[in-house]
Structures are given as structure tokens and as C-alpha cells.
N, C-alpha and C positions, 0 to 999 in steps of 0.2 A: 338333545332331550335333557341332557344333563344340566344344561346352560337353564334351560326353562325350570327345572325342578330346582336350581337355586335360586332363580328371582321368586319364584311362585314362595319360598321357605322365608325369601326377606322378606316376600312384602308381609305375608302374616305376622311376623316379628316387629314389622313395625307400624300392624296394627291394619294392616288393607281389610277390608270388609271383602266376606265369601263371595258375595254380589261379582263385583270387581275383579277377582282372580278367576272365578268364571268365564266371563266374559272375554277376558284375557286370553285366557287358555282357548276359548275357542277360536277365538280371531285368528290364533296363531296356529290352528288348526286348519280353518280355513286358508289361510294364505297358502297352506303346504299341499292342499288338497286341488284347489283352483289352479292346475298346472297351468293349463292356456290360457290364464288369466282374463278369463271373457267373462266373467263377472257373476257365474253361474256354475256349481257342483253339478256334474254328469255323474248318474249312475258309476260309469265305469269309472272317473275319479274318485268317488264313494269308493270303492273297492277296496281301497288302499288303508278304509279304517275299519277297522272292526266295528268300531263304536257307532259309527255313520251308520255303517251298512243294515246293524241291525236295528235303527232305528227309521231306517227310511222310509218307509211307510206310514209311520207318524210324521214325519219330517215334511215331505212333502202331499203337501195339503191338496194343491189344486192337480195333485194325479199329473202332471206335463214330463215328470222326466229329468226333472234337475230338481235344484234345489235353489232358490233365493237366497238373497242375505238374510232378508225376514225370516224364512222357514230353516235357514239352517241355524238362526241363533235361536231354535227355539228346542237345541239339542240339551238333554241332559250328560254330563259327562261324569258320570263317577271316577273320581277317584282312592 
């Protein structure tokens, strides 16, 4: 996490738009989260963030149970 909280400080240093480290930050969210790598956030892989968890509901759209690429990059992530 450390490693991420330094690229995420360069790249605004040298100028990344919010857009971009967003995006970033989720992806690299998601990778951590898709343990069995099958292409789709379970419920119980959601677990593992708080962030996810309490957005799920928003998150997942068509009600099935996971999460999409689509639906999961449609997370807000405060920092």
C-alpha cells in the first residue's frame, strides 16, 4: 500500500489528472480483490474492502451476485 501511495503522490506531482489515478487506484483494487481471477468480484471477495462492501448495492446493477468490470469501475473511492 505504501508503494501505491507513492506513485499515486508522483503522478499528481507531475501533473496525472484525478480522472487517471482513479482509475488506477481501482484497477489496482480490483486485481487484489478478483482472487480466482475469473474475471468477476464475489460478494464474498467484496469482503475484503470496506469500500466495496458498502457500496454494493450501488455497484452491482443487474442484482446477479458479482460484480463486472463495468459495475465495479463504477466505484467511488474516497480518499
Amino acid at each position: 500500500m505504501k508503494n501505491l501511495r507513492s506513485i499515486l503522490v508522483l503522478a499528481i506531482a507531475i501533473g496525472g489528472s484525478s480522472a487517471a489515478i482513479a482509475t488506477s487506484d481501482a484497477g489496482e483494487l480490483w486485481k487484489a480483490l478478483d482472487v480466482n481471477k475469473d474475471g468477476v468480484i464475489s460478494k464474498d471477495e467484496a469482503s475484503a474492502s470496506q469500500e466495496v462492501s458498502a457500496q454494493w448495492s450501488l455497484l452491482d446493477l443487474n442484482q446477479d451476485g458479482v460484480l463486472s468490470e463495468k459495475e465495479f469501475f463504477l466505484i467511488n473511492l474516497s480518499k
